[in-house]
N, C-alpha and C positions, 0 to 999 in steps of 0.2 A: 352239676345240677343238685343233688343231694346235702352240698355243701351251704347253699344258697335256704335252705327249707327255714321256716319259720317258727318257733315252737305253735304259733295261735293259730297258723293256718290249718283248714282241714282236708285230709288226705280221705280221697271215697275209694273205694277198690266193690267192684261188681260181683255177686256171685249167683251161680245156676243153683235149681235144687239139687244134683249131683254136685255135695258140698265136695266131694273127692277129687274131681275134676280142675278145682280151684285152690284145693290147700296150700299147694306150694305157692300161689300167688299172694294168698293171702298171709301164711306164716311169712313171707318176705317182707312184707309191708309192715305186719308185726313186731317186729325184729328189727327193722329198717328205720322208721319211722316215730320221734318222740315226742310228736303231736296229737290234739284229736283226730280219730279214725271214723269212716262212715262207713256201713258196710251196706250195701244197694242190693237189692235181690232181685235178680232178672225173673219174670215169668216169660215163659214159651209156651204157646198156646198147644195143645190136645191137636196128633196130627189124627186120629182116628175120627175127631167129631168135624162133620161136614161145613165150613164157611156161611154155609146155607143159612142154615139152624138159627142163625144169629141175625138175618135180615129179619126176621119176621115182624 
């Protein structure tokens, strides 16, 4: 797989705000990888604020 990579193609790799959580996915792909990189940044919504709040 890795053998086949493109230099022009672009590789995305996702991360949470707990960037810690992710490093070592992402120092892989860094390391791994000698194409453009995307880096995607998931939000997860607030489990404390009520679904509700948001119909209004």
């Amino acid at each position: 797989l890795f053998g086949r990579f493109h230099m022009e193609e672009m590789i995305y790799i996702a991360v949470r705000k707990d960037y810690n959580s992710d490093k070592r996915n992402l120092l892989f792909v860094l390391h791994r990888f000698p194409g453009p990189i995307g880096i995607l940044h998931v939000h997860s919504p607030s489990k404390l604020i009520p679904p509700l709040l948001f119909c209004v």
